[in-house]
N, C-alpha and C positions, 0 to 999 in steps of 0.2 A: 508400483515402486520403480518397474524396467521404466516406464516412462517421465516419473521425475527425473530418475539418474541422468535418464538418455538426454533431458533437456536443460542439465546442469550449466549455469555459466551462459547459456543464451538469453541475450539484450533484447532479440527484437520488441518485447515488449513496454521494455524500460521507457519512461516517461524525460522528455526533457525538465532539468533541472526549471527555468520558465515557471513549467507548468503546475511540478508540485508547490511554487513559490504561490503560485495564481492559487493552487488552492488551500494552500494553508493560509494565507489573508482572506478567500472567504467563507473559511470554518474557523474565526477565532476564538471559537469554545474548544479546541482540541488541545489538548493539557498534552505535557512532554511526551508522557508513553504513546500515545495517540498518536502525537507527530512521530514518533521514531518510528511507530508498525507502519504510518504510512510513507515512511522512505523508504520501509521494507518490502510493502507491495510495491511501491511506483520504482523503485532503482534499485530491487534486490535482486537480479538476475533468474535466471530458472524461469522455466515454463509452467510452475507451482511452485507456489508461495501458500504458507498458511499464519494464521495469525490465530489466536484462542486466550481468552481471557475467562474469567466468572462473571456470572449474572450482575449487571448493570455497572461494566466498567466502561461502557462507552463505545463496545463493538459496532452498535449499528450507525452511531453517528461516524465513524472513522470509516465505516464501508460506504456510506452515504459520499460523506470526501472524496474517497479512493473513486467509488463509481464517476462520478460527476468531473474528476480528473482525466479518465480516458474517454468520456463523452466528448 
């Protein structure tokens, strides 16, 4: 928890705007919530981020995105 806090509000791993555009054209199957979680990982600040849904809302394909984003 010291370490989220501690890394509250840090960018450096925020993603340029670009990128997340790049990969939401190519995962057009990510429905709205999909896309919001993943402006939440790629340009929600913090050195942790979490994201948590129920069984077969689409978690893995949204990390699949996110992944493939900072690759």
């Amino acid at each position: 928890l010291k370490l989220a806090q501690a890394g509250h509000g840090n960018r450096h791993h925020d993603l340029p705007s670009r990128t997340v555009e790049e990969t939401r054209a190519a995962f057009p199957r990510l429905n709205a919530e999909q896309t919001g979680a993943l402006l939440h990982l790629a340009r929600g600040g913090g050195t942790i981020r979490v994201v948590g849904g129920l069984a077969g809302t689409g978690k893995t394909t949204l990390l699949d995105a996110a992944r493939d984003a900072w690759e």
